[in-house]
N, C-alpha and C positions, 0 to 999 in steps of 0.2 A: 504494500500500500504506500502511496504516496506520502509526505507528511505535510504536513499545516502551511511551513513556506514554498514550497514545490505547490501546493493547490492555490494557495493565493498568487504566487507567479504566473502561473497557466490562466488563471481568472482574468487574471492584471491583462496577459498579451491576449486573449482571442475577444476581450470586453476593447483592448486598444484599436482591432483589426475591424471586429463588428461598429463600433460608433466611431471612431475618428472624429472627437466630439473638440480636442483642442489640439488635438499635436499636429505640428506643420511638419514638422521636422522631425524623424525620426532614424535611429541607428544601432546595427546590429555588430558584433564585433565579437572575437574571439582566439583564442591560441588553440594546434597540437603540437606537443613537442615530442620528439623521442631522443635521449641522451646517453651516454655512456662514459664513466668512469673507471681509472686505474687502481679507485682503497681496495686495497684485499681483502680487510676486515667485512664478515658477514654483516657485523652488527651495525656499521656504521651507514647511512644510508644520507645522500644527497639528494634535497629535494624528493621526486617519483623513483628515484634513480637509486636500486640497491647492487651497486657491482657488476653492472649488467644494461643489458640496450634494454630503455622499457618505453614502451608507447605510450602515454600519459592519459589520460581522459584529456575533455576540453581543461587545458589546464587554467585558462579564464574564460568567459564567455556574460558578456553583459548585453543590454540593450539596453540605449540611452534616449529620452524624447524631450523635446522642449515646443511649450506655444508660445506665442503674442496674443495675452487676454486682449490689449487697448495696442495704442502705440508707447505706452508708461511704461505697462507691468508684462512682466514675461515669466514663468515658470520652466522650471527645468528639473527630470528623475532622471535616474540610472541606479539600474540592479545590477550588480553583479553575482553570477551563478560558480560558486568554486567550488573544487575536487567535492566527492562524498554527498555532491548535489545538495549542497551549500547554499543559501539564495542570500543575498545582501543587501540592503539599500545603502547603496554609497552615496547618492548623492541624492534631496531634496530640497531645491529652495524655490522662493519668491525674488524676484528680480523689479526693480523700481530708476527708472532711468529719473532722473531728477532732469535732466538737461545731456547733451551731447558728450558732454567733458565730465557727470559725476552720476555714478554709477552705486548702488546699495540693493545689498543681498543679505538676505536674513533665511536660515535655515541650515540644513546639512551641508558644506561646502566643502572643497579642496583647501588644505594647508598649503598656503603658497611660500613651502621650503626650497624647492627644485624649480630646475630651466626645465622639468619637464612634467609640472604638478598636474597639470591640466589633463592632461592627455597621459599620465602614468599608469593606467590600465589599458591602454588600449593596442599592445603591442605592435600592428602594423605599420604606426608612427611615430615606434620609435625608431633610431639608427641601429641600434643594438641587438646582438641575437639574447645579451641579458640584462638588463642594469649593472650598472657598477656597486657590485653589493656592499662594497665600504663605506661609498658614499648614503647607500640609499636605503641599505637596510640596518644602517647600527639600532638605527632607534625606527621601526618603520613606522612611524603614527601619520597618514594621509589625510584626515579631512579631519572637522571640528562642527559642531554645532554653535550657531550662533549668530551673528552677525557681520557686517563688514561692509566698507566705504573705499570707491576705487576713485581718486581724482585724477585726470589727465591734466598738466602743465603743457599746453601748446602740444607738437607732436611728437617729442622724445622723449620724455618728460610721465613718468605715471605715480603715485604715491596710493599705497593698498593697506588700510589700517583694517586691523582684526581683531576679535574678540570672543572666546565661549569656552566651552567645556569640549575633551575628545575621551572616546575609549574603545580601545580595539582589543581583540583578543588573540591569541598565538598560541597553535597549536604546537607539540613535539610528540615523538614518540611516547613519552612520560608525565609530559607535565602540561599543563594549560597557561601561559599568561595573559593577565587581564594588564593593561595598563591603562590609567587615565588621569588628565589633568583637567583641573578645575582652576576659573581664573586664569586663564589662558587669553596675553596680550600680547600684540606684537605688531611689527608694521614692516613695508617692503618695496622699496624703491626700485622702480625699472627705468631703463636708459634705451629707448631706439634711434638708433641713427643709420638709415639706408641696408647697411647689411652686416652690422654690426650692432646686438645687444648682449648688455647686462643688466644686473640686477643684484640688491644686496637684502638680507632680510634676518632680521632679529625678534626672539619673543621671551616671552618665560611666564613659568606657570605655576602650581601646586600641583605636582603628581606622586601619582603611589603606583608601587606595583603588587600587585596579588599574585601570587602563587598556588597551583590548586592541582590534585594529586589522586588516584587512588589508591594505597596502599595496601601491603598485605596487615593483616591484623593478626600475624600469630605471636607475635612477640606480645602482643594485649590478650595472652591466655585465650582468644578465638579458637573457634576451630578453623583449620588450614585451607588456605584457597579465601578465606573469607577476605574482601576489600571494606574500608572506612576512607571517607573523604578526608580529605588534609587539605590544610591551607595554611599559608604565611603573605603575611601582608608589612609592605616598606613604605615609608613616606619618604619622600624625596623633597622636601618644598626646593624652593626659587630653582628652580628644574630653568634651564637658559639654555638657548639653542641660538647658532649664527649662521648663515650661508649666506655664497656668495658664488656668482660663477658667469661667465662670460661666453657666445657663440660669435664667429666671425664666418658668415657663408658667402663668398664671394664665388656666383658660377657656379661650377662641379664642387669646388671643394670646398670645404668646411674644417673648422678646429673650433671644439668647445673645452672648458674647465671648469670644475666645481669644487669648492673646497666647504668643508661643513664640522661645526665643532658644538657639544651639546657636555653637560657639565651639571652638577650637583652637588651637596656636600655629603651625600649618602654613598658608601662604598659597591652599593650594588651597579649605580653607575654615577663614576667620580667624573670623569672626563674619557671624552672619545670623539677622535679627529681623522677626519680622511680628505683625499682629493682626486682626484680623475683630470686624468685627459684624454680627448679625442680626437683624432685625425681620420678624415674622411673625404672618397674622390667618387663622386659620378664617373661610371667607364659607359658613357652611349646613354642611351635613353633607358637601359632592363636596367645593367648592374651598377652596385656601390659598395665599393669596399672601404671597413670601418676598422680600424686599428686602437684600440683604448687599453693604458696605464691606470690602474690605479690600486691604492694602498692607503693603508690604517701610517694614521702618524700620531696617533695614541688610543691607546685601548686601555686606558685604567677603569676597568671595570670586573664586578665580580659574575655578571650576567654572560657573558664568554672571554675568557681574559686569554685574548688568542691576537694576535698579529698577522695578516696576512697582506701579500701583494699579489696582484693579477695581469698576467698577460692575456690580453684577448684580442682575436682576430678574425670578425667574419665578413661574410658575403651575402648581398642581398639581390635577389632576383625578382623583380615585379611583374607578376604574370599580367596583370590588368593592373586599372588606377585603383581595386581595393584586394588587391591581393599581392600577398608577399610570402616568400621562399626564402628563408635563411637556413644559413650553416657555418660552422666555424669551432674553434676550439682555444679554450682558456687554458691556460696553465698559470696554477697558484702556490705561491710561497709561500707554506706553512708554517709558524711561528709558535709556540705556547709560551705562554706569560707566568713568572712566578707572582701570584698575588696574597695578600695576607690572610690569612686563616678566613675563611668565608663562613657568611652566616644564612648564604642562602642556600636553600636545600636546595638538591639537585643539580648544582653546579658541576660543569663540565670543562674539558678542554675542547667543548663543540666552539665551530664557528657558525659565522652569517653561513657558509657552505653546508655543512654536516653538523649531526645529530650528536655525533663525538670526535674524538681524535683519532686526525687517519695517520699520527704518526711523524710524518714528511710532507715532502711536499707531492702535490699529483695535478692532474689533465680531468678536463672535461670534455669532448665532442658532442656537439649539441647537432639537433634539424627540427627547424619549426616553420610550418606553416602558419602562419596570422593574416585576418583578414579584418576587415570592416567597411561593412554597406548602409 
Protein backbone atom coordinates (compact mmCIF):
# COMPACT_ATOMS: atom_id res chain seq x y z
CA UNK A 1 0.00 0.00 0.00
CA UNK A 2 0.96 3.27 -0.76
CA UNK A 3 1.47 5.70 2.39
CA UNK A 4 -0.08 9.08 3.36
CA UNK A 5 2.75 11.32 1.23
CA UNK A 6 2.82 9.12 -1.84
CA UNK A 7 -1.39 9.45 -1.84
CA UNK A 8 -1.26 13.18 -1.37
CA UNK A 9 1.58 13.57 -4.12
CA UNK A 10 -0.48 11.56 -6.77
CA UNK A 11 -3.64 13.79 -5.55
CA UNK A 12 -1.51 16.83 -5.80
CA UNK A 13 -0.24 15.81 -9.72
CA UNK A 14 -3.51 14.38 -11.42
CA UNK A 15 -5.88 17.36 -9.31
CA UNK A 16 -2.75 19.65 -11.12
CA UNK A 17 -3.27 17.85 -14.65
CA UNK A 18 -7.39 17.73 -14.35
CA UNK A 19 -7.93 21.77 -13.25
CA UNK A 20 -4.85 23.62 -14.27
CA UNK A 21 -6.72 26.09 -12.00
CA UNK A 22 -3.30 28.59 -11.58
CA UNK A 23 -0.03 27.14 -12.68
CA UNK A 24 1.38 28.73 -15.97
CA UNK A 25 4.28 27.27 -15.41
CA UNK A 26 5.07 24.06 -14.79
CA UNK A 27 8.40 21.53 -14.26
CA UNK A 28 9.23 18.10 -14.16
CA UNK A 29 12.89 17.17 -13.22
CA UNK A 30 14.92 14.33 -12.14
CA UNK A 31 18.25 12.15 -11.76
CA UNK A 32 19.47 8.18 -12.49
CA UNK A 33 22.69 7.41 -11.46
CA UNK A 34 24.78 4.33 -11.41
CA UNK A 35 28.20 4.52 -9.79
CA UNK A 36 31.02 2.45 -8.66
CA UNK A 37 33.74 2.59 -6.08
CA UNK A 38 37.28 1.03 -5.09
CA UNK A 39 36.46 0.66 -0.56
CA UNK A 40 36.92 -2.88 -0.06
CA UNK A 41 35.30 -2.78 3.01
CA UNK A 42 31.76 -4.44 2.91
CA UNK A 43 30.43 -2.27 5.51
CA UNK A 44 31.28 0.83 4.26
CA UNK A 45 28.95 2.17 1.61
CA UNK A 46 28.84 5.48 -0.44
CA UNK A 47 25.84 7.11 -1.06
CA UNK A 48 23.46 3.86 -3.21
CA UNK A 49 26.86 2.61 -3.82
CA UNK A 50 28.16 -0.45 -1.68
CA UNK A 51 31.48 -1.61 -3.49
CA UNK A 52 29.94 -2.23 -6.59
CA UNK A 53 28.19 -0.71 -9.81
CA UNK A 54 24.46 -0.13 -8.41
CA UNK A 55 21.61 1.47 -10.54
CA UNK A 56 20.04 3.89 -8.02
CA UNK A 57 16.32 4.53 -8.15
CA UNK A 58 15.34 8.14 -9.39
CA UNK A 59 17.89 9.39 -7.02
CA UNK A 60 15.86 12.88 -7.18
CA UNK A 61 12.89 13.43 -8.93
CA UNK A 62 10.68 16.69 -8.12
CA UNK A 63 8.02 18.79 -9.91
CA UNK A 64 8.08 22.22 -9.44
CA UNK A 65 4.98 24.91 -10.55
CA UNK A 66 4.50 28.54 -10.10
CA UNK A 67 1.29 31.17 -11.18
CA UNK A 68 0.63 34.87 -11.51
CA UNK A 69 -2.50 35.37 -9.20
CA UNK A 70 -2.41 39.54 -10.34
CA UNK A 71 0.42 41.16 -11.83
CA UNK A 72 1.70 41.68 -7.71
CA UNK A 73 1.49 38.32 -6.24
CA UNK A 74 2.94 35.00 -7.71
CA UNK A 75 3.06 31.63 -5.84
CA UNK A 76 5.60 29.08 -6.26
CA UNK A 77 5.71 24.72 -4.96
CA UNK A 78 8.02 22.20 -5.53
CA UNK A 79 8.01 18.56 -4.16
CA UNK A 80 10.79 16.60 -4.13
CA UNK A 81 10.37 12.60 -4.33
CA UNK A 82 13.68 10.97 -2.70
CA UNK A 83 15.06 7.36 -2.47
CA UNK A 84 12.41 4.91 -0.22
CA UNK A 85 9.68 7.02 -2.02
CA UNK A 86 10.30 9.90 0.11
CA UNK A 87 8.00 12.91 -0.81
CA UNK A 88 9.20 16.53 0.35
CA UNK A 89 7.98 19.98 0.02
CA UNK A 90 10.93 21.88 -0.44
CA UNK A 91 9.72 24.73 -1.41
CA UNK A 92 6.38 26.96 -0.75
CA UNK A 93 5.99 30.54 -0.98
CA UNK A 94 3.94 33.74 -1.67
CA UNK A 95 5.69 36.04 -3.85
CA UNK A 96 4.74 40.20 -3.69
CA UNK A 97 6.42 42.38 -6.33
CA UNK A 98 6.29 45.80 -4.43
CA UNK A 99 7.73 47.48 -7.73
CA UNK A 100 10.24 46.24 -10.46
CA UNK A 101 13.51 46.65 -8.33
CA UNK A 102 11.81 45.06 -4.75
CA UNK A 103 10.84 41.89 -4.58
CA UNK A 104 9.32 39.94 -0.90
CA UNK A 105 8.77 36.38 -0.25
CA UNK A 106 7.36 34.91 2.63
CA UNK A 107 7.09 31.05 3.18
CA UNK A 108 9.33 27.83 2.60
CA UNK A 109 12.27 29.26 0.44
CA UNK A 110 15.88 28.58 -0.74
CA UNK A 111 18.89 29.49 1.71
CA UNK A 112 20.74 31.63 -0.51
CA UNK A 113 24.25 30.17 0.73
CA UNK A 114 25.59 28.99 -2.86
CA UNK A 115 26.04 30.20 -6.71
CA UNK A 116 23.88 27.59 -7.14
CA UNK A 117 20.97 27.72 -4.37
CA UNK A 118 18.21 28.02 -6.65
CA UNK A 119 18.51 25.44 -8.83
CA UNK A 120 20.52 22.99 -6.31
CA UNK A 121 18.05 20.06 -6.91
CA UNK A 122 17.78 20.17 -10.14
CA UNK A 123 20.75 18.40 -11.49
CA UNK A 124 20.49 18.97 -15.36
CA UNK A 125 21.64 22.59 -14.56
CA UNK A 126 24.14 21.88 -12.91
CA UNK A 127 27.92 21.73 -14.46
CA UNK A 128 28.63 18.96 -12.28
CA UNK A 129 28.26 15.11 -12.50
CA UNK A 130 28.28 15.95 -8.25
CA UNK A 131 28.42 18.82 -6.17
CA UNK A 132 31.58 19.72 -4.58
CA UNK A 133 30.77 17.86 -1.24
CA UNK A 134 33.20 20.01 0.99
CA UNK A 135 31.65 22.85 -0.08
CA UNK A 136 28.08 21.83 -0.13
CA UNK A 137 27.57 19.25 2.16
CA UNK A 138 29.42 20.05 5.46
CA UNK A 139 26.47 21.48 6.92
CA UNK A 140 23.71 20.66 4.10
CA UNK A 141 20.79 22.94 5.47
CA UNK A 142 18.95 24.29 1.86
CA UNK A 143 15.82 26.21 2.44
CA UNK A 144 14.21 28.03 5.64
CA UNK A 145 10.87 29.11 6.46
CA UNK A 146 10.13 32.45 6.75
CA UNK A 147 10.55 35.51 5.04
CA UNK A 148 12.75 37.70 2.97
CA UNK A 149 13.29 41.07 0.98
CA UNK A 150 15.35 41.13 -2.56
CA UNK A 151 16.20 44.91 -3.59
CA UNK A 152 17.92 45.55 -6.93
CA UNK A 153 20.48 48.62 -6.90
CA UNK A 154 20.35 49.74 -10.80
CA UNK A 155 21.56 46.57 -12.70
CA UNK A 156 24.56 44.90 -10.82
CA UNK A 157 23.61 45.66 -7.85
CA UNK A 158 21.16 43.14 -5.64
CA UNK A 159 20.82 43.14 -1.63
CA UNK A 160 18.67 39.64 -0.37
CA UNK A 161 17.81 40.19 3.46
CA UNK A 162 16.49 36.95 5.33
CA UNK A 163 14.97 35.75 8.12
CA UNK A 164 13.14 32.25 9.98
CA UNK A 165 13.45 29.04 11.34
CA UNK A 166 15.18 25.72 9.14
CA UNK A 167 15.03 21.82 10.00
CA UNK A 168 16.06 19.19 7.89
CA UNK A 169 16.73 15.64 8.71
CA UNK A 170 19.76 13.15 7.61
CA UNK A 171 19.47 9.90 7.38
CA UNK A 172 22.77 7.14 7.92
CA UNK A 173 22.82 3.69 8.15
CA UNK A 174 22.56 4.03 12.15
CA UNK A 175 21.56 7.07 13.15
CA UNK A 176 18.88 9.89 12.10
CA UNK A 177 19.96 13.72 12.30
CA UNK A 178 17.58 16.30 12.84
CA UNK A 179 19.03 19.76 12.61
CA UNK A 180 17.42 23.06 13.03
CA UNK A 181 17.81 26.73 13.62
CA UNK A 182 15.67 29.07 15.11
CA UNK A 183 16.26 32.99 14.67
CA UNK A 184 17.90 32.49 11.67
CA UNK A 185 19.21 36.03 10.05
CA UNK A 186 21.22 36.91 7.41
CA UNK A 187 21.73 38.96 4.28
CA UNK A 188 23.57 38.58 0.70
CA UNK A 189 25.00 40.61 -1.63
CA UNK A 190 25.01 39.87 -5.49
CA UNK A 191 27.35 41.65 -8.07
CA UNK A 192 26.30 41.20 -12.14
CA UNK A 193 28.22 42.61 -14.43
CA UNK A 194 27.93 41.33 -18.35
CA UNK A 195 29.42 37.83 -17.78
CA UNK A 196 30.88 38.06 -14.61
CA UNK A 197 29.05 37.42 -11.19
CA UNK A 198 29.47 37.26 -7.49
CA UNK A 199 28.10 37.36 -4.47
CA UNK A 200 28.86 37.25 -0.76
CA UNK A 201 26.45 36.06 2.01
CA UNK A 202 26.44 35.98 5.96
CA UNK A 203 23.90 34.66 8.65
CA UNK A 204 23.66 33.09 12.14
CA UNK A 205 21.30 31.58 14.18
CA UNK A 206 20.21 29.39 17.37
CA UNK A 207 20.77 25.73 16.32
CA UNK A 208 20.72 22.30 17.80
CA UNK A 209 21.27 19.18 16.66
CA UNK A 210 19.28 15.91 17.65
CA UNK A 211 20.59 12.76 17.57
CA UNK A 212 18.09 9.67 17.27
CA UNK A 213 18.98 5.81 17.26
CA UNK A 214 17.54 2.52 17.79
CA UNK A 215 19.34 0.49 19.81
CA UNK A 216 19.67 -2.96 21.08
CA UNK A 217 18.34 -3.14 24.72
CA UNK A 218 20.13 -6.03 26.09
CA UNK A 219 22.52 -4.52 28.12
CA UNK A 220 18.84 -2.99 29.99
CA UNK A 221 18.29 -6.78 31.07
CA UNK A 222 15.62 -6.81 27.74
CA UNK A 223 15.27 -9.75 26.04
CA UNK A 224 17.77 -9.85 22.81
CA UNK A 225 16.97 -8.48 19.45
CA UNK A 226 14.63 -6.03 21.46
CA UNK A 227 15.34 -2.04 20.16
CA UNK A 228 14.55 1.37 22.42
CA UNK A 229 14.72 4.65 20.90
CA UNK A 230 17.80 6.96 21.85
CA UNK A 231 18.38 10.40 21.47
CA UNK A 232 20.85 13.00 22.37
CA UNK A 233 20.30 16.60 21.74
CA UNK A 234 23.36 19.63 21.28
CA UNK A 235 22.80 23.36 21.39
CA UNK A 236 24.94 25.11 19.35
CA UNK A 237 23.80 28.86 19.72
CA UNK A 238 25.23 31.91 17.46
CA UNK A 239 25.78 28.94 14.86
CA UNK A 240 27.55 31.68 11.86
CA UNK A 241 27.93 30.75 8.51
CA UNK A 242 29.83 32.98 5.54
CA UNK A 243 30.04 32.24 1.79
CA UNK A 244 31.24 33.62 -0.94
CA UNK A 245 32.11 32.72 -4.57
CA UNK A 246 32.40 34.12 -7.98
CA UNK A 247 31.47 32.75 -11.95
CA UNK A 248 33.23 34.24 -14.98
CA UNK A 249 31.42 32.79 -18.22
CA UNK A 250 32.90 34.39 -21.08
CA UNK A 251 31.73 32.18 -24.52
CA UNK A 252 32.51 28.37 -24.17
CA UNK A 253 34.37 28.73 -21.10
CA UNK A 254 33.63 29.35 -17.72
CA UNK A 255 35.77 29.28 -14.08
CA UNK A 256 33.64 29.50 -10.88
CA UNK A 257 34.94 29.45 -6.99
CA UNK A 258 33.30 29.16 -3.64
CA UNK A 259 34.72 29.37 -0.51
CA UNK A 260 32.39 28.66 2.62
CA UNK A 261 33.09 28.69 6.43
CA UNK A 262 30.22 27.84 9.23
CA UNK A 263 31.50 27.97 13.13
CA UNK A 264 30.10 27.45 16.75
CA UNK A 265 31.22 27.35 20.03
CA UNK A 266 29.81 23.63 20.48
CA UNK A 267 32.51 20.83 19.64
CA UNK A 268 30.15 18.95 17.69
CA UNK A 269 30.79 21.53 15.11
CA UNK A 270 33.48 24.08 16.09
CA UNK A 271 34.50 25.22 12.74
CA UNK A 272 34.44 23.97 9.10
CA UNK A 273 35.81 25.54 5.96
CA UNK A 274 36.14 24.48 2.22
CA UNK A 275 36.53 25.94 -1.29
CA UNK A 276 36.13 24.77 -4.94
CA UNK A 277 37.13 25.51 -8.15
CA UNK A 278 35.87 25.03 -11.42
CA UNK A 279 37.06 25.16 -14.94
CA UNK A 280 34.83 24.45 -17.72
CA UNK A 281 34.85 24.55 -21.86
CA UNK A 282 31.89 24.10 -24.23
CA UNK A 283 33.60 21.40 -27.08
CA UNK A 284 30.42 22.35 -30.10
CA UNK A 285 27.17 22.67 -29.39
CA UNK A 286 26.52 18.56 -27.27
CA UNK A 287 29.60 18.56 -25.06
CA UNK A 288 31.29 20.25 -21.97
CA UNK A 289 33.81 19.29 -20.15
CA UNK A 290 34.20 20.37 -16.38
CA UNK A 291 37.21 19.85 -14.31
CA UNK A 292 36.72 21.00 -10.24
CA UNK A 293 39.32 21.09 -7.13
CA UNK A 294 38.04 21.02 -4.02
CA UNK A 295 38.81 20.48 -0.39
CA UNK A 296 38.16 20.87 3.55
CA UNK A 297 40.52 23.76 4.89
CA UNK A 298 39.04 22.93 8.26
CA UNK A 299 37.18 20.32 9.73
CA UNK A 300 37.16 20.92 13.46
CA UNK A 301 34.32 19.13 14.00
CA UNK A 302 33.02 16.02 16.11
CA UNK A 303 30.20 15.33 13.52
CA UNK A 304 32.83 13.68 10.83
CA UNK A 305 36.24 14.84 11.94
CA UNK A 306 37.77 13.70 8.57
CA UNK A 307 39.66 15.91 5.93
CA UNK A 308 39.30 15.36 2.41
CA UNK A 309 40.35 16.73 -1.14
CA UNK A 310 38.66 15.85 -4.42
CA UNK A 311 39.74 15.54 -7.83
CA UNK A 312 36.88 15.46 -10.26
CA UNK A 313 36.45 15.40 -13.94
CA UNK A 314 33.47 14.94 -16.02
CA UNK A 315 31.68 15.06 -19.32
CA UNK A 316 28.51 16.29 -20.25
CA UNK A 317 26.45 15.34 -23.36
CA UNK A 318 23.15 17.12 -24.09
CA UNK A 319 20.96 14.83 -25.96
CA UNK A 320 18.16 17.62 -26.36
CA UNK A 321 17.68 21.24 -24.50
CA UNK A 322 16.22 19.02 -21.32
CA UNK A 323 18.25 16.23 -21.37
CA UNK A 324 21.72 15.57 -20.18
CA UNK A 325 24.35 12.44 -20.01
CA UNK A 326 27.09 12.79 -17.64
CA UNK A 327 30.10 10.66 -16.72
CA UNK A 328 33.21 11.12 -15.01
CA UNK A 329 35.31 10.00 -12.08
CA UNK A 330 36.58 11.79 -8.75
CA UNK A 331 39.28 10.71 -6.93
CA UNK A 332 39.50 11.73 -3.14
CA UNK A 333 42.11 12.22 -0.59
CA UNK A 334 41.22 10.70 2.47
CA UNK A 335 42.25 12.24 5.77
CA UNK A 336 41.11 11.39 9.47
CA UNK A 337 41.38 13.95 12.05
CA UNK A 338 42.45 13.28 15.62
CA UNK A 339 39.68 15.14 17.61
CA UNK A 340 39.05 15.40 21.46
CA UNK A 341 37.21 12.67 23.35
CA UNK A 342 33.67 13.12 21.62
CA UNK A 343 30.44 13.21 23.36
CA UNK A 344 28.41 12.49 20.40
CA UNK A 345 27.22 9.12 20.05
CA UNK A 346 27.97 7.56 17.05
CA UNK A 347 30.70 9.37 15.80
CA UNK A 348 32.74 8.04 13.01
CA UNK A 349 35.67 8.60 10.87
CA UNK A 350 32.72 8.61 8.15
CA UNK A 351 32.82 11.47 5.62
CA UNK A 352 30.53 13.88 3.59
CA UNK A 353 31.40 10.56 1.01
CA UNK A 354 30.88 7.28 3.20
CA UNK A 355 29.03 5.94 6.16
CA UNK A 356 32.64 5.00 7.72
CA UNK A 357 36.22 4.85 7.20
CA UNK A 358 37.49 3.41 3.97
CA UNK A 359 40.87 3.74 5.34
CA UNK A 360 42.95 5.73 2.36
CA UNK A 361 42.32 7.36 -0.18
CA UNK A 362 39.90 5.98 -3.39
CA UNK A 363 37.91 6.61 -6.94
CA UNK A 364 34.40 7.15 -7.72
CA UNK A 365 33.02 6.54 -11.48
CA UNK A 366 29.83 7.84 -11.78
CA UNK A 367 26.94 7.88 -15.12
CA UNK A 368 23.84 9.89 -14.63
CA UNK A 369 21.22 10.78 -16.66
CA UNK A 370 19.37 14.19 -15.55
CA UNK A 371 16.62 15.65 -17.16
CA UNK A 372 14.12 18.57 -16.62
CA UNK A 373 10.89 19.54 -18.64
Amino acid sequence: FMDLNMKIFLIFVVSLFSSALYAQNVHYFGSVTASKTNVEENNITFADVNNDVTVSPLTSAGVSLDANLNDKYQVLAQFILHNKNKIGLDLLQLRYHFSPDLLVRVGKQRLPLYLHSENIQIQALLPWLNLPREVYSRVPVYSFAGASVEKSFGEKLTLHLYGGDTQDTFETENYTYVTSARNLVGGRLNFNHENFKAFANAYQAHASLDLKSDIAATPFGLPAGTTVGYQQSYSMEKFTGLSTGFQYRPREFFVMSEFSVHSSKNPVIERVSAGYITLGKELGEKWTSVATFSTDLDATSQLSPTKTSTYAFNMNYRLDFNNVIKFGVEHINYKERTVATSTLAGTSSASVFTNGSPGENFDIDSLMWAFVY
